[in-house]
N, C-alpha and C positions, 0 to 999 in steps of 0.2 A: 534736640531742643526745639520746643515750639513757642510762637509768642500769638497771643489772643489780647488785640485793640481793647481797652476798657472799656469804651465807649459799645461795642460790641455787644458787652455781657449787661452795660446797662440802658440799652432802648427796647423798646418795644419790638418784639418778635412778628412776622409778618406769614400767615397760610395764607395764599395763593387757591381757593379753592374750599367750597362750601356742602361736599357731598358729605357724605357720614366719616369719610377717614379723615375731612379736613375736619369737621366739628369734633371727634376724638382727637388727633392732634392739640386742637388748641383750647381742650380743656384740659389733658395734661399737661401743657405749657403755660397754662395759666395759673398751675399749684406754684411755678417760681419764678413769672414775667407776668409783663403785662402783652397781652395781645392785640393784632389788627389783620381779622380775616375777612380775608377780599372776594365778591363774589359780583358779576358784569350781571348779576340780577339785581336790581335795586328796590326792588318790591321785596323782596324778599331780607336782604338788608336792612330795610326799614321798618322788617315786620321783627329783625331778629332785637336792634338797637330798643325796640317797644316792648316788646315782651320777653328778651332774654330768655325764651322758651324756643329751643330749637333741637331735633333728634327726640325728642320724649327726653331732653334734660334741662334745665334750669342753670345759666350760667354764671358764673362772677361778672360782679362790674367791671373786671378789668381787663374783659371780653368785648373789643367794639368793632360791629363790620363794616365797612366800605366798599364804596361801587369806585373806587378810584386805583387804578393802579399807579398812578402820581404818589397819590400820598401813602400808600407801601413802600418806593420806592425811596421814597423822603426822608419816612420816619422809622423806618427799620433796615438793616443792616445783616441779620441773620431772617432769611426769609424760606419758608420749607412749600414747594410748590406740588401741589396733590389735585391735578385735574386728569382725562382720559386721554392717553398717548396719540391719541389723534389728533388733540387740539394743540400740544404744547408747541410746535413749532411754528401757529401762527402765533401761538400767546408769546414766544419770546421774541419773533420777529417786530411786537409792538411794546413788549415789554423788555427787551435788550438794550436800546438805546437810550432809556433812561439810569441803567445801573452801569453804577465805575465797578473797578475792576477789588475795590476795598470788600466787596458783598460777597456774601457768603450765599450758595444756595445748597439744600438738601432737598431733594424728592423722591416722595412716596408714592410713585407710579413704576405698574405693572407693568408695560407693551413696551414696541417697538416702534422704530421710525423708518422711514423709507425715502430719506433727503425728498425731492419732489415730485415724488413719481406716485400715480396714480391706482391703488390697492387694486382697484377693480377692470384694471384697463392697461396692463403690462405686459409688454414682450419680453414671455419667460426667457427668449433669444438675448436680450439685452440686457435681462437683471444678472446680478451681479450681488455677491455677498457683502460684498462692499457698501453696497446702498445698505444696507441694514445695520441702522445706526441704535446706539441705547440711548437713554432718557439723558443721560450727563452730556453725551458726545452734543448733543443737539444745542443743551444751553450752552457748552462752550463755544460751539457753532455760532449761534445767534445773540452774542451778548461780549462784552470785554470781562466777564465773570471767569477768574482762575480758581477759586477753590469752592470748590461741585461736593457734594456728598450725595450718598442715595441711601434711603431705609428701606430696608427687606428685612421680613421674617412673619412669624405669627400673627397677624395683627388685624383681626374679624374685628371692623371699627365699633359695630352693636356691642360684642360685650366689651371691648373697653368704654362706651360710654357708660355700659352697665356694672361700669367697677371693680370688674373683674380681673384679674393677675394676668400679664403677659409680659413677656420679653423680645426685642426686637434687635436689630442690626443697623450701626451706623458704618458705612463703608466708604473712604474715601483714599485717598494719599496724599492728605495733608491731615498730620496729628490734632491740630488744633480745627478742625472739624468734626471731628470725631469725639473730643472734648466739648468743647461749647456745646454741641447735641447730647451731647451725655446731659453736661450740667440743667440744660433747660428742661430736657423730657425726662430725665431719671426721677421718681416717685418711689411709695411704699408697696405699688402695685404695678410700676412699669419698670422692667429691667433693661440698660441697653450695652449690649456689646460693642466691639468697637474692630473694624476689620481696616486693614490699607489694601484690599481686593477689591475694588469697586465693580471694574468688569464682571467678575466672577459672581458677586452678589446679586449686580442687577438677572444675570440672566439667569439664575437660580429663580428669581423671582417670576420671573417672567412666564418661559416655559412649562410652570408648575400647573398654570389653570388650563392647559390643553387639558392634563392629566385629572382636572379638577373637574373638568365638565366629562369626561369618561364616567369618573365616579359616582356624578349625580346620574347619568345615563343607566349604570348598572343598577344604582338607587329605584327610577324610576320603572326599573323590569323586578324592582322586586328582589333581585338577584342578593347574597348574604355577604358576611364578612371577608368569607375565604374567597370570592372573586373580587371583591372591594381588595384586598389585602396582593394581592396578586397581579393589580391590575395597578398601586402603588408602587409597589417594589419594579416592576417593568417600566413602568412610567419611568421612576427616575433612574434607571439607565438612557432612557432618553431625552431626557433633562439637559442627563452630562453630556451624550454623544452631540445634540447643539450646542451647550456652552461650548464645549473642548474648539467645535468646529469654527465657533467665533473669537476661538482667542480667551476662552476662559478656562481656569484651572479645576480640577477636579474637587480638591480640597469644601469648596465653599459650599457646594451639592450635600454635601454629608452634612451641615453645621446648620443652624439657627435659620437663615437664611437660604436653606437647601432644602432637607427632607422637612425641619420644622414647618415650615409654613406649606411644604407640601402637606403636611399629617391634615395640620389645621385646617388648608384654604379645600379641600377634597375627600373631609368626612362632615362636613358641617354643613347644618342646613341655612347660616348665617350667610355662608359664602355667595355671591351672586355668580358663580363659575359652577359651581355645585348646582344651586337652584337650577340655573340655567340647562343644565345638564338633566336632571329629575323631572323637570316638565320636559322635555323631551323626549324622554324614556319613554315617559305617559302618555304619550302621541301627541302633544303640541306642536307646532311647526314653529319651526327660526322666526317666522315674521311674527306670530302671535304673541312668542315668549316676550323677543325683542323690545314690540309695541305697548306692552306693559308692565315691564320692569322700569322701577324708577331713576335708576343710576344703569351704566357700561359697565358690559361684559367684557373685560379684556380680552379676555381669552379666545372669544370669537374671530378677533382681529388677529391674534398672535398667532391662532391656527391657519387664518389664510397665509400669514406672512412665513410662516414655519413652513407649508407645502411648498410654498416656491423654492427655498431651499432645499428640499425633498426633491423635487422634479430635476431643479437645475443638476445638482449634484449627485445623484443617485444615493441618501441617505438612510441605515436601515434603520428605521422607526415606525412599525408596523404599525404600532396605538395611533402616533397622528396620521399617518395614512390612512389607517380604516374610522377614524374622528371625522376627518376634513369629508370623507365619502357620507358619511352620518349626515353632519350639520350640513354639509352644501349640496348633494347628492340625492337626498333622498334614499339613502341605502338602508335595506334590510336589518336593524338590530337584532336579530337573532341570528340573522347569517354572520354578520360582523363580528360578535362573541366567538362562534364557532369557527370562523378565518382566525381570532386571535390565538384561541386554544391553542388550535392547532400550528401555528405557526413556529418554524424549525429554530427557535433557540440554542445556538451551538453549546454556551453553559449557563448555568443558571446564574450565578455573578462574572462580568467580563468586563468592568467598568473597571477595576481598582486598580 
């Protein structure tokens, strides 16, 4: 049995976050609430409260943004936080002490955390699997917030703002998050599952756009389905050989929030893991792509934070091994292809 505060299902629903997944977000939330998405740009707030044109879409009145995380914290109660894993745990170190422990949070972010330690400036000597925290573990870190949710699966925020049909993953363990999320985001074009694997989901999510910017990489040589299709299916063996190694189940790898969002986030030119990936391929460098793309690469970060575990632990996962040697390296992509080929596969499935 689960019980959901009334008050909950009737105030205003709260995104954390004004990229393209927030503005899909809270125009599916706003087919059966009223919304208040929050964005620390106030120009841009001000431009959205004006013109209600934001994303190349036209939203409901009952869509209003704010530069205030006070009055998120005030006026809504179920709040879904979608910024780039790099920033969430200053956002909740400023944004935790104003939420009791009644609030509800769901987050639709991809990466990982690393408590406070430094991406680019670690002694592999001293890290520790341990520091490698997911997106839930940090808000329950930084906030009196007990019931956490995270959304993973399918979910290219372009075509849902373009209307288009998709289905998604609400993951927590507590039912009545997984319900309320259901109730608010479920639509005639948004489906949402409902999982008590939260661990398991987020890191299906996660590790998917190592494998994503692979894809656009092969993309960018040109390269056809049948290495696209090959370079998937090995991928997500290494998916699961991380989650498993962090405490996640195998289960969640195969479902909605596993290979789904692998299919989608690493054949699509939607994808910014994929893009990211295909100008690369093309010979663009990390800093050029980087510098003008408009929204974070997760995946970028995921694959630095993914090789230290490769190092520390001696982990076999050739693809991010020979990825991380691509994007930080400077390595050969035709030699790289041809390291993978050939690469000694004892069988062709060993994950199950």
């Amino acid at each position: 049995m689960f019980f959901i505060e009334p008050e909950i299902m009737d105030r205003k629903v709260g995104v954390v976050g004004m990229g393209s997944f927030g503005a899909a977000l809270s125009m599916l939330l706003s087919c059966n609430t009223d919304v208040l998405m929050y964005s620390r740009n106030s120009e841009k707030v001000n431009n959205f409260n004006q013109t209600r044109f934001f994303k190349n879409v036209t939203f409901s009145e009952n869509v209003v943004a704010t530069d205030s995380l006070e009055e998120i914290a005030e006026k809504c109660d179920l709040i879904f936080i979608v910024i780039p894993s790099a920033n969430l745990r200053k956002l909740m170190k400023k944004f935790g002490p104003m939420l009791n422990p009644s609030k509800i949070i769901i987050h639709g972010i991809k990466g990982l955390d690393l408590e406070s330690l430094d991406l680019d400036n670690i002694d592999i000597e001293k890290f520790n699997k341990k520091n490698v925290r997911s997106m839930s573990k940090v808000i329950l870190e930084e906030s009196s917030i007990v019931r956490v949710g995270a959304l993973s699966g399918p979910n290219l925020a372009k075509e849902i703002l373009a209307g288009q049909p998709t289905a998604t993953v609400i993951a927590s363990e507590f039912e009545e998050v997984i319900k309320i999320g259901q109730e608010k985001l479920s639509g005639e074009k948004f489906y949402v599952f409902g999982s008590n694997d939260i661990k398991s989901a987020e890191f299906a999510g996660v590790f998917k756009n190592i494998i994503a910017l692979g894809s656009g990489i092969l993309a960018g040589k040109g390269m056809g389905k049948n290495m696209q299709a090959m370079l998937i299916t090995r991928g997500l063996r290494e998916m699961i050989i991380f989650g498993k190694f962090l405490g996640a189940k195998r289960r969640a790898f195969l479902g909605t929030a596993g290979i789904g969002d692998l299919i989608a986030t690493a054949t699509s030119e939607l994808s910014r893991n994929f893009s990211f990936g295909k100008r690369l391929g093309q010979g663009e460098s990390m800093e050029e792509i980087l510098n003008t793309m408009d929204e974070v690469v997760e995946g970028v970060r995921t694959l630095q934070i993914a090789m230290l575990l490769v190092k520390k632990y001696s982990l076999q996962t050739p693809i991010t091994y020979i990825m991380y040697k691509i994007v930080f390296d400077n390595y050969d992509i035709d030699k790289a292809i041809s390291y993978l080929m050939r690469y000694p596969y004892a069988d062709d499935v060993d994950f199950i």
